[in-house]
The first five atom37 places (N, CA, C, CB, O) and aatype in JSON, in Angstrom:
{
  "aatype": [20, 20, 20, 20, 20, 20, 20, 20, 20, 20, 20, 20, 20, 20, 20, 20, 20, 20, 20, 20, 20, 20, 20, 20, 20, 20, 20, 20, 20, 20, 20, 20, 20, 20, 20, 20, 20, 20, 20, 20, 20, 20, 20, 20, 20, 20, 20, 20, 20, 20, 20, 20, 20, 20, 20, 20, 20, 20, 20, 20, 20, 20, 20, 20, 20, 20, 20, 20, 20, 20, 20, 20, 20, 20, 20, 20, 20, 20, 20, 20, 20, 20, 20, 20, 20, 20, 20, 20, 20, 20, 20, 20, 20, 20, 20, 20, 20, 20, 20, 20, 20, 20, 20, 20, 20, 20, 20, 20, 20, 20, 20, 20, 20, 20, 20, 20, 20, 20, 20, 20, 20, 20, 20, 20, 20, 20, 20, 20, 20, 20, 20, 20, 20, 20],
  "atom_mask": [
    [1, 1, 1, 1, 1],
    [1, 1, 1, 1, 1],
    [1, 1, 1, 1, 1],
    [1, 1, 1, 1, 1],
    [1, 1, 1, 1, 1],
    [1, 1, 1, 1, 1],
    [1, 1, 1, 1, 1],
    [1, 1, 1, 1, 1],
    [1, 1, 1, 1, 1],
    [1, 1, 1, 1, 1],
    [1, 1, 1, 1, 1],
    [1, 1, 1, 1, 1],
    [1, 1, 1, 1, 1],
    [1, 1, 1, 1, 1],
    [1, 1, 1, 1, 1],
    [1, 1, 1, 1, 1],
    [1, 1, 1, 1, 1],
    [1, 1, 1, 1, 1],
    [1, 1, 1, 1, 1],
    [1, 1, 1, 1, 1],
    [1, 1, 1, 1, 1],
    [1, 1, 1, 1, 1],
    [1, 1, 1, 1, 1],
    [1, 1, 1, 1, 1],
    [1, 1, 1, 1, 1],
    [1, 1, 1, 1, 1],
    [1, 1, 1, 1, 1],
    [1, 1, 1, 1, 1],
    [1, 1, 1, 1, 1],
    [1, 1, 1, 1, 1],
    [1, 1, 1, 1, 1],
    [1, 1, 1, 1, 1],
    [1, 1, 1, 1, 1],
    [1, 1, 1, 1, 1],
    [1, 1, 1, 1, 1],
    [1, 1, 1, 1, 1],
    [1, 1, 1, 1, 1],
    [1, 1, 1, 1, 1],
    [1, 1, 1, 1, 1],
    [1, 1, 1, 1, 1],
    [1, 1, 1, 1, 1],
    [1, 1, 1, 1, 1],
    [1, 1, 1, 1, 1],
    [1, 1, 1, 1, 1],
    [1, 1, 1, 1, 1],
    [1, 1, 1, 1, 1],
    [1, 1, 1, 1, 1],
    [1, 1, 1, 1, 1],
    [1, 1, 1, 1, 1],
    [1, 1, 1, 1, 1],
    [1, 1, 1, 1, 1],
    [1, 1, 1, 1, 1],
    [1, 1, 1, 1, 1],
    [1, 1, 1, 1, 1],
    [1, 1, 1, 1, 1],
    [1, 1, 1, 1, 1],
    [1, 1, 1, 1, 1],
    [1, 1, 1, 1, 1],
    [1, 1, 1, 1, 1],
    [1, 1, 1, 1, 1],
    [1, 1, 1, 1, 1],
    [1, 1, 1, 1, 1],
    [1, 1, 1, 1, 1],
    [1, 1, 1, 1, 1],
    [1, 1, 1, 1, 1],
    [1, 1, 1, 1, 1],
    [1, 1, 1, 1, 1],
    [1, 1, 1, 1, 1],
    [1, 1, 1, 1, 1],
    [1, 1, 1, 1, 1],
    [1, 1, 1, 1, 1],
    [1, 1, 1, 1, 1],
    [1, 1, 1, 1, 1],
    [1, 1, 1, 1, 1],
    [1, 1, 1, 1, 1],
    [1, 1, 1, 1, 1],
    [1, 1, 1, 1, 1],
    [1, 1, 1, 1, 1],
    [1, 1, 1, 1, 1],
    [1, 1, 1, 1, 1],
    [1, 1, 1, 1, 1],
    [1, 1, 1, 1, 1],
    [1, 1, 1, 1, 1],
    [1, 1, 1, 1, 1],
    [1, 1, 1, 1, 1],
    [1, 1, 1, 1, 1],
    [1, 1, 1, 1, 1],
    [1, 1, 1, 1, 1],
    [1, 1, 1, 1, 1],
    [1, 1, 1, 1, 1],
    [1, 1, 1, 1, 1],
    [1, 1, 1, 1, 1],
    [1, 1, 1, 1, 1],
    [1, 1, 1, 1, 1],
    [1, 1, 1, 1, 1],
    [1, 1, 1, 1, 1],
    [1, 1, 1, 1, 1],
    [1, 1, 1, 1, 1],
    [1, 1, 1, 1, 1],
    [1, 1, 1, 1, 1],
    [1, 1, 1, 1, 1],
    [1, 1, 1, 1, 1],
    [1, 1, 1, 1, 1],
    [1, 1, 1, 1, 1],
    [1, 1, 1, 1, 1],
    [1, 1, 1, 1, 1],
    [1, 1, 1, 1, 1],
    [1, 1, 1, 1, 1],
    [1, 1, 1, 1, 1],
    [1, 1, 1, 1, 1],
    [1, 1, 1, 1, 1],
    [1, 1, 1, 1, 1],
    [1, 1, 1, 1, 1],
    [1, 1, 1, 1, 1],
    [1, 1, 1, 1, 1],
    [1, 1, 1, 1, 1],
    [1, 1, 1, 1, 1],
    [1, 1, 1, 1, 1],
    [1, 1, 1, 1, 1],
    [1, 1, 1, 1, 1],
    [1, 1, 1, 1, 1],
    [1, 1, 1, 1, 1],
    [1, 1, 1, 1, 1],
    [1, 1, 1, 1, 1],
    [1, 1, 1, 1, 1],
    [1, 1, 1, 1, 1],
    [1, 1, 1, 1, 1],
    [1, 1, 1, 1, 1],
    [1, 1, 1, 1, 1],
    [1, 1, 1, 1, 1],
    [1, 1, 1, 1, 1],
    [1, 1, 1, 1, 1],
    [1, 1, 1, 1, 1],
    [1, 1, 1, 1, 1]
  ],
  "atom_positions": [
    [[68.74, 54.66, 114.14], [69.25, 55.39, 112.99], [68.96, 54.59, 111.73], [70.76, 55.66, 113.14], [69.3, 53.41, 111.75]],
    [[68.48, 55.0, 110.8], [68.0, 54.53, 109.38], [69.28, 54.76, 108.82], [66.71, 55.36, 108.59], [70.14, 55.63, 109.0]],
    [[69.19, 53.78, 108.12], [70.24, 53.85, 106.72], [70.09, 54.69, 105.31], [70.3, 52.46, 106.16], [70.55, 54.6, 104.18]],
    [[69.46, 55.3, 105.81], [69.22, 56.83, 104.5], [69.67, 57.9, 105.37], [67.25, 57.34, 103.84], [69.0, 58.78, 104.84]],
    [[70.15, 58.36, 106.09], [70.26, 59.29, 107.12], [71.97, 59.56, 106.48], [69.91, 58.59, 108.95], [72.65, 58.61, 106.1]],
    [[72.4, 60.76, 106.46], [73.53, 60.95, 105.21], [74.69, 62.02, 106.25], [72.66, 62.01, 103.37], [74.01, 62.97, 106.65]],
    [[75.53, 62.09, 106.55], [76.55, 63.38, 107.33], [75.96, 64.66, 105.84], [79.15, 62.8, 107.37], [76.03, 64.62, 104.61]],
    [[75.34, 65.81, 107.01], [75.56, 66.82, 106.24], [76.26, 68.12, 107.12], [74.21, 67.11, 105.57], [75.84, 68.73, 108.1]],
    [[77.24, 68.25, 106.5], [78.22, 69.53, 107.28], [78.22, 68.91, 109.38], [76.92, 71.79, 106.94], [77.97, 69.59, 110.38]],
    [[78.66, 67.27, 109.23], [78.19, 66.65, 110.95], [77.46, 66.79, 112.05], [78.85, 66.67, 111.64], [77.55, 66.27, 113.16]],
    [[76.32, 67.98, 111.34], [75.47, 68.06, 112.4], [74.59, 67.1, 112.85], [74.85, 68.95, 112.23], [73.8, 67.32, 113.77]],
    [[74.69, 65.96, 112.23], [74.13, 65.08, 113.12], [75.3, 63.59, 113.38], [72.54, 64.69, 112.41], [76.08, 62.9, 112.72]],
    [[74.63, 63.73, 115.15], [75.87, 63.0, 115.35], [76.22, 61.13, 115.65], [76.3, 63.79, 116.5], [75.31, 60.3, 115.62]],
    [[77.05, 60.92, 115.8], [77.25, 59.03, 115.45], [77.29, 58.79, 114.23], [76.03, 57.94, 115.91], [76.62, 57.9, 113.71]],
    [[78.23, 59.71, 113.45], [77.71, 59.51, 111.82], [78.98, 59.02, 111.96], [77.21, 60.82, 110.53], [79.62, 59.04, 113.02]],
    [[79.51, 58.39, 110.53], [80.8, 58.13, 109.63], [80.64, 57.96, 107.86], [81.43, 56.66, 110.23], [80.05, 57.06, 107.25]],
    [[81.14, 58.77, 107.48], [81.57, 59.16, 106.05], [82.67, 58.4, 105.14], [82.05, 60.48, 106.16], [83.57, 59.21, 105.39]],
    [[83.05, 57.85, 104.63], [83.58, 57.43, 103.4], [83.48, 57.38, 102.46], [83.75, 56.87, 103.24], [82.91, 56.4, 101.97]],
    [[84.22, 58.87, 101.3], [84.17, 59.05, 100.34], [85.63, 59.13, 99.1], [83.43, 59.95, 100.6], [86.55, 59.93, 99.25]],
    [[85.55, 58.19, 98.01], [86.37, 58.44, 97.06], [86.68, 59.18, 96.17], [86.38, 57.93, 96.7], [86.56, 58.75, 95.02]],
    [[87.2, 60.6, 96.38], [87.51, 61.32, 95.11], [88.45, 61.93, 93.86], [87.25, 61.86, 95.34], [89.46, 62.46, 94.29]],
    [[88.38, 61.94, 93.02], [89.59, 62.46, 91.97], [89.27, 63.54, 91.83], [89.82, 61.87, 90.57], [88.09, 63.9, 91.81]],
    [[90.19, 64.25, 91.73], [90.72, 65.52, 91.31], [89.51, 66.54, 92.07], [90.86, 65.63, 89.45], [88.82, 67.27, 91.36]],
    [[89.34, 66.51, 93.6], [88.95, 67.4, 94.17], [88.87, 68.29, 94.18], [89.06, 67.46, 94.64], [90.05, 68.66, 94.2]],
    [[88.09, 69.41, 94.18], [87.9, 71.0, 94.35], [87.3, 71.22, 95.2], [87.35, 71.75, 93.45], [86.4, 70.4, 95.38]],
    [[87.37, 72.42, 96.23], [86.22, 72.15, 97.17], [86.37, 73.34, 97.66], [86.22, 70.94, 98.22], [87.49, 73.55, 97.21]],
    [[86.04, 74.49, 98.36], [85.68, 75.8, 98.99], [85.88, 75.59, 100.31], [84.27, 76.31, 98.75], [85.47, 74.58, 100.88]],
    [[86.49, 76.46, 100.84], [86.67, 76.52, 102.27], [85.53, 76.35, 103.3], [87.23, 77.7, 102.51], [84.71, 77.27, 103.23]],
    [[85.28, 75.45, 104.21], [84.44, 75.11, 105.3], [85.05, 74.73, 106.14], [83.56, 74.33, 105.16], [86.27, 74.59, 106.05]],
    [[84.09, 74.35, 107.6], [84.32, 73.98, 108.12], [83.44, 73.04, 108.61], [84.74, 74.61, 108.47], [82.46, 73.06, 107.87]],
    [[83.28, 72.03, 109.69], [82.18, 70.94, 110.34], [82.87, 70.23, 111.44], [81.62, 69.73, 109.23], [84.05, 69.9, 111.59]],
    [[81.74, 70.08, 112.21], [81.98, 69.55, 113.58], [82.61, 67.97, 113.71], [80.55, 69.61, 114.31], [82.69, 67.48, 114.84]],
    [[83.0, 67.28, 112.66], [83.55, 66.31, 112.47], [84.66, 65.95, 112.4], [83.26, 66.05, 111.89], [85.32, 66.8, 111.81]],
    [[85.57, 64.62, 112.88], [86.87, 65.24, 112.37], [87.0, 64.6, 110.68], [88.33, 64.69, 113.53], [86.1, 64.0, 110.1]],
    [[88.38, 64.92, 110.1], [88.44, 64.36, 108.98], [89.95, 63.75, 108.79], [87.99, 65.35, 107.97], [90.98, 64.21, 109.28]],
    [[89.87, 63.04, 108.27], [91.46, 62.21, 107.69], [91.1, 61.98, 105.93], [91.8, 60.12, 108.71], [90.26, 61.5, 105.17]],
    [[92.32, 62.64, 105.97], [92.28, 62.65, 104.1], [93.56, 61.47, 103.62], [92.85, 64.7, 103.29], [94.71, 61.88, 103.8]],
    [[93.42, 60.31, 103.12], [94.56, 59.57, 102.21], [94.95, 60.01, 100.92], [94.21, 58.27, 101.92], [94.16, 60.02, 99.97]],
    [[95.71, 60.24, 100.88], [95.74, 60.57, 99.04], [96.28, 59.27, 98.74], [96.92, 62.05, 98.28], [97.19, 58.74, 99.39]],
    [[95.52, 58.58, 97.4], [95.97, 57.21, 97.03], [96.23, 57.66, 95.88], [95.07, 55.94, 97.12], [95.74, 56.71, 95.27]],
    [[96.7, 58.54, 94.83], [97.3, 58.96, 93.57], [97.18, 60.15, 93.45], [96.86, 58.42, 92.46], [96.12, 60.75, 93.67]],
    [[98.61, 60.86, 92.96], [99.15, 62.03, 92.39], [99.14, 62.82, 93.57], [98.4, 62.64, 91.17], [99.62, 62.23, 94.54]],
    [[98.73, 64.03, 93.79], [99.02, 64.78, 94.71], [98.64, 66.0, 94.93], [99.95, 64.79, 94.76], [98.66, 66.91, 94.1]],
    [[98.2, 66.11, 96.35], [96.79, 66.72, 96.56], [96.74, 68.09, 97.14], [95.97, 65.85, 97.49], [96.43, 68.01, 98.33]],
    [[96.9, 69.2, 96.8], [96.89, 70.81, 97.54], [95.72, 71.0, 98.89], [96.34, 72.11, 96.13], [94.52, 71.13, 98.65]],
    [[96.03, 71.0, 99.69], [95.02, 71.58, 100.73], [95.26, 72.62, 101.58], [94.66, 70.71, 101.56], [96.49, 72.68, 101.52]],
    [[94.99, 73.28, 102.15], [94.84, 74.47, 102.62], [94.43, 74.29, 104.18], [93.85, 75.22, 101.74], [93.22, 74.51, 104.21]],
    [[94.78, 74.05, 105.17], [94.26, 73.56, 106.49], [94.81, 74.43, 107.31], [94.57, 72.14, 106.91], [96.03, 74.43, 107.51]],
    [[93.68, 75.59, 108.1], [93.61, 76.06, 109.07], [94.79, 77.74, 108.79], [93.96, 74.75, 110.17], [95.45, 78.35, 109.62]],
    [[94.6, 77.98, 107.28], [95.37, 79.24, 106.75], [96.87, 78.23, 106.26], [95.66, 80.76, 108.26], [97.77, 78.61, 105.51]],
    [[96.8, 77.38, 106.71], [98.59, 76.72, 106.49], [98.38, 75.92, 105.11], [99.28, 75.3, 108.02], [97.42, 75.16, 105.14]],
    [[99.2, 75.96, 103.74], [98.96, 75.67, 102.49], [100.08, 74.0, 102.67], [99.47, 77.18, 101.28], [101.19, 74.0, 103.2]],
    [[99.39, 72.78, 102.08], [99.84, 71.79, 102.05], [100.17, 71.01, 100.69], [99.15, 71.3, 102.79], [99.12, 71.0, 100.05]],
    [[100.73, 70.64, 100.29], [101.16, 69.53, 99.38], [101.34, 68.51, 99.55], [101.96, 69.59, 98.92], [102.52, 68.39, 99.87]],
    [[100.42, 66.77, 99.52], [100.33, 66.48, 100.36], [100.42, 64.82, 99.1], [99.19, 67.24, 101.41], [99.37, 64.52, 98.54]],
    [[101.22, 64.27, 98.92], [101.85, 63.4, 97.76], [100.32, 62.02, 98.45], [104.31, 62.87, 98.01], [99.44, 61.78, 99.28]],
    [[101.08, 61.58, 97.25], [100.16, 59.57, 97.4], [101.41, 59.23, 98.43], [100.14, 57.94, 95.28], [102.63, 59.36, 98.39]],
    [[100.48, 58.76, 99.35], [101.24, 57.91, 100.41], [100.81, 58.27, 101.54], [102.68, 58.01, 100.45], [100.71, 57.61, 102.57]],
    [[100.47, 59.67, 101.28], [100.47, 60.45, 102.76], [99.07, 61.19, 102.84], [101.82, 61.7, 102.93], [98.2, 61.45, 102.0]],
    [[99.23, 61.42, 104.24], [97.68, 61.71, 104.77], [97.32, 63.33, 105.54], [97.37, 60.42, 106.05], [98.06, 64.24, 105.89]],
    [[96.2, 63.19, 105.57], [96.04, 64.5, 106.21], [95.14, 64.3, 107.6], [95.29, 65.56, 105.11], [94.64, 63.19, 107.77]],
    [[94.91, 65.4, 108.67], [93.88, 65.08, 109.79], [93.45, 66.8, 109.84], [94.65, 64.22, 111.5], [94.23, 67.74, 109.77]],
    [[92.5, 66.82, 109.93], [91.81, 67.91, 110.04], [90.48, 67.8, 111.81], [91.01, 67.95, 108.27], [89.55, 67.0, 111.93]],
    [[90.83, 68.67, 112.64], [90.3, 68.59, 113.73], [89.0, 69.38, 113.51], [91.19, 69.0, 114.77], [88.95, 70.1, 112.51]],
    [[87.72, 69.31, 114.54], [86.89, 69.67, 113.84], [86.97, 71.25, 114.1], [85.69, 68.93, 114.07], [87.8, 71.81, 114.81]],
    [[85.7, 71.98, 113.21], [85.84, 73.65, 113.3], [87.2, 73.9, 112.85], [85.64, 74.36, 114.9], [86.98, 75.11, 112.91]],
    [[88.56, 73.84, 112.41], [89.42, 73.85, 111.09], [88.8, 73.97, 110.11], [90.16, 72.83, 110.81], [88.04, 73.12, 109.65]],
    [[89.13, 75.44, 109.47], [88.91, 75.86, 108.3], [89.72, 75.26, 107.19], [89.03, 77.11, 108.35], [90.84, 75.74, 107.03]],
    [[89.29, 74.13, 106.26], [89.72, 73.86, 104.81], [89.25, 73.5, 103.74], [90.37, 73.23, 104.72], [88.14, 72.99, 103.61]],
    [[89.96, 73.7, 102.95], [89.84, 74.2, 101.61], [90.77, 72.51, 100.37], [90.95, 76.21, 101.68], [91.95, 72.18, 100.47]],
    [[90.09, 72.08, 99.75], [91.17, 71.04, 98.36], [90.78, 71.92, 97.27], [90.63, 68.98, 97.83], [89.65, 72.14, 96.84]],
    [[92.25, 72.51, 96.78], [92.49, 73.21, 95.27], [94.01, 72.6, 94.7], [92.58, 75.18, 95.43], [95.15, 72.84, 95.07]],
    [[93.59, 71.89, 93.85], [94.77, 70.82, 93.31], [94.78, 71.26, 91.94], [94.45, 69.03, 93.43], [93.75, 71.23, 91.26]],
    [[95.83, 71.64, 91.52], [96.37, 71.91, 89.92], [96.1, 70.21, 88.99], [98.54, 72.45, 90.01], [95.41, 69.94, 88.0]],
    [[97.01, 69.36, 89.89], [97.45, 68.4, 89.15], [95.94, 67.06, 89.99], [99.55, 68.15, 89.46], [95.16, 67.13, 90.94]],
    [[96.34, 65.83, 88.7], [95.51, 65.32, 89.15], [96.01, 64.24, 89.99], [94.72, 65.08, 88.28], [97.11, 63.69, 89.89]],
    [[94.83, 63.92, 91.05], [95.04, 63.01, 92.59], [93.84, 62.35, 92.45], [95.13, 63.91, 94.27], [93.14, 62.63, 91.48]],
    [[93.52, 61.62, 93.16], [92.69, 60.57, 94.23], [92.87, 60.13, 95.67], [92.74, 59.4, 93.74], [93.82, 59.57, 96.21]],
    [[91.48, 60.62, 96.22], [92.21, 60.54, 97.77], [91.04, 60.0, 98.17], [92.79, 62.01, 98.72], [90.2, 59.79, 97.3]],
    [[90.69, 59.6, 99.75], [89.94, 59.03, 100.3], [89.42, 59.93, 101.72], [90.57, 57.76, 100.4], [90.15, 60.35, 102.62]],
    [[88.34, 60.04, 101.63], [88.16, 61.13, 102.51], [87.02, 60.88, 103.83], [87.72, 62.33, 101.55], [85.8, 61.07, 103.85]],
    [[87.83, 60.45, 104.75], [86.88, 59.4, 105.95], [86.66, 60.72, 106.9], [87.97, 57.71, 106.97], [87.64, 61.32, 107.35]],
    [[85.2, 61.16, 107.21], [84.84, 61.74, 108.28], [84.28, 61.12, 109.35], [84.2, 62.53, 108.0], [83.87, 59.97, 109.21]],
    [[84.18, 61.71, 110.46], [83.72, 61.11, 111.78], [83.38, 61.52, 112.99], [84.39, 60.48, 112.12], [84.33, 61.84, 113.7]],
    [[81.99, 61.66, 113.61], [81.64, 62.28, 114.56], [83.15, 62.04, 115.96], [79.99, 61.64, 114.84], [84.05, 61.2, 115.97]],
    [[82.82, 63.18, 116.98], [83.88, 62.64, 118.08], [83.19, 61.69, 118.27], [84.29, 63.42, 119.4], [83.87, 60.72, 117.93]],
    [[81.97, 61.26, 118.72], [80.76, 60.54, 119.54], [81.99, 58.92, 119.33], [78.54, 60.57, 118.47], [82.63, 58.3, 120.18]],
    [[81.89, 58.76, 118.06], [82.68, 57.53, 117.69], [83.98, 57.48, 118.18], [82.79, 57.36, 116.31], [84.35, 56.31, 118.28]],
    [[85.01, 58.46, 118.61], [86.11, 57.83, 119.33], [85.93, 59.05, 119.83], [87.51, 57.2, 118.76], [86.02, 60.18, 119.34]],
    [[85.56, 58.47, 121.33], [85.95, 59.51, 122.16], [87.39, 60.12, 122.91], [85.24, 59.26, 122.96], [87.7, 61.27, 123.21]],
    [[88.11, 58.8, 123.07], [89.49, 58.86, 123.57], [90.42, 59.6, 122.38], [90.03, 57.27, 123.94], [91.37, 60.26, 122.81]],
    [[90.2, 59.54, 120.62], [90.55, 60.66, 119.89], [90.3, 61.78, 119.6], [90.59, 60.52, 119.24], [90.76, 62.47, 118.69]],
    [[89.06, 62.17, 120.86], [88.01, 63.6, 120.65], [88.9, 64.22, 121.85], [85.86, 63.45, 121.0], [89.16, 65.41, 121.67]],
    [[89.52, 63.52, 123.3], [89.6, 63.96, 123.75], [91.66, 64.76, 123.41], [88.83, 63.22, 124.66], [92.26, 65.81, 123.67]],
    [[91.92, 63.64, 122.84], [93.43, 64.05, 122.68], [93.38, 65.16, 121.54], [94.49, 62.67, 122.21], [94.45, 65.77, 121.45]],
    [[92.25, 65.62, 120.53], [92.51, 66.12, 119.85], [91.91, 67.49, 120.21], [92.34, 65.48, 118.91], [92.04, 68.42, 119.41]],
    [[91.26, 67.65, 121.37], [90.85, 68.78, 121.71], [92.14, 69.65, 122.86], [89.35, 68.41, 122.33], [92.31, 70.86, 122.96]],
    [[92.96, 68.42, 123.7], [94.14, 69.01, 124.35], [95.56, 69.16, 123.71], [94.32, 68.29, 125.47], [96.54, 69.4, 124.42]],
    [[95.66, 69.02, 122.56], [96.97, 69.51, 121.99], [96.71, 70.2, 120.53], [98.04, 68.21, 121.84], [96.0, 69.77, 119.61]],
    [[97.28, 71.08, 120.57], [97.56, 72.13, 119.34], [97.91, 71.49, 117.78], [98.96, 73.07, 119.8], [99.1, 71.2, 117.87]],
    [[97.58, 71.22, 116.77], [98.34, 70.73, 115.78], [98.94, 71.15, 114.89], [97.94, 70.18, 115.34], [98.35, 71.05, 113.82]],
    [[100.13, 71.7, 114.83], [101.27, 72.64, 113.67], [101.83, 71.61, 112.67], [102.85, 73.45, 114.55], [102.89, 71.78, 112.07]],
    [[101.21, 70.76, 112.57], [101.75, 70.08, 111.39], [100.64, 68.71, 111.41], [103.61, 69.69, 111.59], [100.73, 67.64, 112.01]],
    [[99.35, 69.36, 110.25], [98.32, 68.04, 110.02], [99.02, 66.88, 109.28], [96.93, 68.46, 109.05], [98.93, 65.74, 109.74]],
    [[99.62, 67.09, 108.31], [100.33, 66.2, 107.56], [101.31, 64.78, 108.37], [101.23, 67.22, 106.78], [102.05, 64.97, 109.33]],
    [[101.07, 63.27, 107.64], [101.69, 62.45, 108.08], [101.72, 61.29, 106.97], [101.19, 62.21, 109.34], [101.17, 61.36, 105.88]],
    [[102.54, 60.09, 107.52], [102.9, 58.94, 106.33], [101.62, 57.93, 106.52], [104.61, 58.0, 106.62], [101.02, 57.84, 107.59]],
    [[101.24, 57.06, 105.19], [100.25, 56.65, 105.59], [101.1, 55.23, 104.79], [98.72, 57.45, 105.22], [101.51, 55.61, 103.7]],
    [[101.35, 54.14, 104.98], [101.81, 53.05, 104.4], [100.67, 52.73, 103.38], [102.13, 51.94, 105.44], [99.53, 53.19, 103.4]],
    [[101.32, 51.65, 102.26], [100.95, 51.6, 101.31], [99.69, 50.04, 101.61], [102.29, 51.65, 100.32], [98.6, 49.95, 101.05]],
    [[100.18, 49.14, 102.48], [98.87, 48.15, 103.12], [98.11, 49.22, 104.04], [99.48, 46.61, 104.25], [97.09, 48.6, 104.37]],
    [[98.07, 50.06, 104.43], [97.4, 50.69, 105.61], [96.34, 51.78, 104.4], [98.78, 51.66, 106.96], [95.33, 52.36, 104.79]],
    [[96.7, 51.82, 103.39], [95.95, 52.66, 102.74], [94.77, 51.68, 101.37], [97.2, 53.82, 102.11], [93.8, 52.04, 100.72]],
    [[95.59, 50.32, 101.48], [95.26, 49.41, 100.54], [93.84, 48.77, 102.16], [97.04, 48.15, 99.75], [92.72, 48.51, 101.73]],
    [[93.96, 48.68, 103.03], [93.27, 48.14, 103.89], [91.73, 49.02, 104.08], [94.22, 48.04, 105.11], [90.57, 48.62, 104.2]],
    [[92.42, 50.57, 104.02], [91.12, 51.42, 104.22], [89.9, 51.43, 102.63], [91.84, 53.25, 104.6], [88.69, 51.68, 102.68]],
    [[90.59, 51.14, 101.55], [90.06, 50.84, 100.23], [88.94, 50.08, 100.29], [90.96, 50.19, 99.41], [87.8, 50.33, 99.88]],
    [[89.59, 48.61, 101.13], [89.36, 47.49, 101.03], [87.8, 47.34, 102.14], [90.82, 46.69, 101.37], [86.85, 46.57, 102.11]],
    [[88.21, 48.61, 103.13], [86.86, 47.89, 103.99], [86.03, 48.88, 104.4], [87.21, 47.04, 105.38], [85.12, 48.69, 105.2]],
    [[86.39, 50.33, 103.73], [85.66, 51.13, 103.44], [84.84, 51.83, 102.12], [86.19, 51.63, 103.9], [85.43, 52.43, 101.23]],
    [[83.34, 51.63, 102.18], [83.11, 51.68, 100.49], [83.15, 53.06, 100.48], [81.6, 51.0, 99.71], [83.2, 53.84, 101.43]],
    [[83.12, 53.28, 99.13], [82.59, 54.66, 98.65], [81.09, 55.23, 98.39], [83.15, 54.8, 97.48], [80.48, 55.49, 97.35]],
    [[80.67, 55.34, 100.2], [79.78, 56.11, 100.12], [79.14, 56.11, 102.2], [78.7, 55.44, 98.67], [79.62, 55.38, 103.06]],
    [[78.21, 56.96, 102.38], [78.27, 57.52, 103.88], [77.25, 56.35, 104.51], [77.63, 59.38, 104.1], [76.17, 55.86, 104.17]],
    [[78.13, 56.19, 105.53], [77.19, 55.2, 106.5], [77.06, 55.35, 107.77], [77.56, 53.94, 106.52], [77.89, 55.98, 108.43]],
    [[75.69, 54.63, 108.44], [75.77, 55.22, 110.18], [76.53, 54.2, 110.77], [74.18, 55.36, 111.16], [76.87, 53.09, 110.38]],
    [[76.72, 54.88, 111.89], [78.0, 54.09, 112.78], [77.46, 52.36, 112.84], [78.15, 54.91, 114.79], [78.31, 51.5, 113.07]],
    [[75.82, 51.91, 112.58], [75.62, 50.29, 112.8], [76.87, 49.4, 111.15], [73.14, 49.88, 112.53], [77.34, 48.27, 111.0]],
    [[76.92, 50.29, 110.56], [77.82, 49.78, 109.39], [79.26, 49.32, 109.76], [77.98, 50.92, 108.33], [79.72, 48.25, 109.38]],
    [[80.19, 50.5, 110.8], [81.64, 50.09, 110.38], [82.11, 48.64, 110.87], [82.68, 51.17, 110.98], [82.62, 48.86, 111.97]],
    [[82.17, 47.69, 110.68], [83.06, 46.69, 110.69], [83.74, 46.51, 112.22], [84.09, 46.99, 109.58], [84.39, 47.39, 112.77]],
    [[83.54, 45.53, 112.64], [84.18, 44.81, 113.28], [85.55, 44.11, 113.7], [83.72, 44.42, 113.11], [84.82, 43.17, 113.38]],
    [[86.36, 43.78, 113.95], [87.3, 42.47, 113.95], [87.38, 42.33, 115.2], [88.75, 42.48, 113.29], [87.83, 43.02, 116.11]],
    [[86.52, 40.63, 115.07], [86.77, 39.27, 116.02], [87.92, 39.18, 116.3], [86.46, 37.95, 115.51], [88.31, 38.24, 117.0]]
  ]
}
């Protein structure tokens, strides 16, 4: 895999995404990837799977893949928006394909969100990139 090789809509797979954005807008889709959204300021409207969210700094979102959503935010946010083939965790491909999810929304601590900043840049890389710990 070359390092110009970019996630478009996850059809290609062993990818991982990390992107930083303010004040998001975005049209309803969907992709074979999953996604986890941080909001790291103000607070972020999303729309996941017909169910409408409000979704503050602190806290996070998970979107399974083929989930239809949508970011339409009045006010302004910054969030962090990590996608990821299953290929890369399979043991989270498999739990997320046997249980139902009625509530994407969860707490994301304030080092746990300062950590993903810290060792994820802002911008898409293939899986030889993510980091390690010895």
């Amino acid at each position: 895999m070359g390092s110009n090789i970019t996630i478009k809509d996850g059809n290609i797979p062993f990818l991982f995404s990390s992107i930083k954005h303010t004040d998001v807008e975005c049209c309803t889709h969907i992709h074979m990837t999953m996604e986890i959204v941080l909001v790291t300021e103000g607070e972020l409207n999303m729309t996941i799977n017909g169910k409408e969210y409000i979704i503050p700094k602190g806290y996070g979102a998970f979107i399974p893949p083929f989930e239809p959503h949508t970011f339409h935010s009045s006010k302004a946010n910054q969030c962090h928006v990590i996608m990821f083939s299953d290929e890369i965790a399979d043991y989270f491909s498999k739990f997320t394909k046997e249980h139902y999810f009625n509530r994407h929304i969860f707490p994301v601590s304030t080092a746990s969100a300062e950590l993903v900043g810290k060792i994820l840049p802002n911008e898409t890389n293939t899986v030889e990139w993510i980091p390690t710990i010895a």
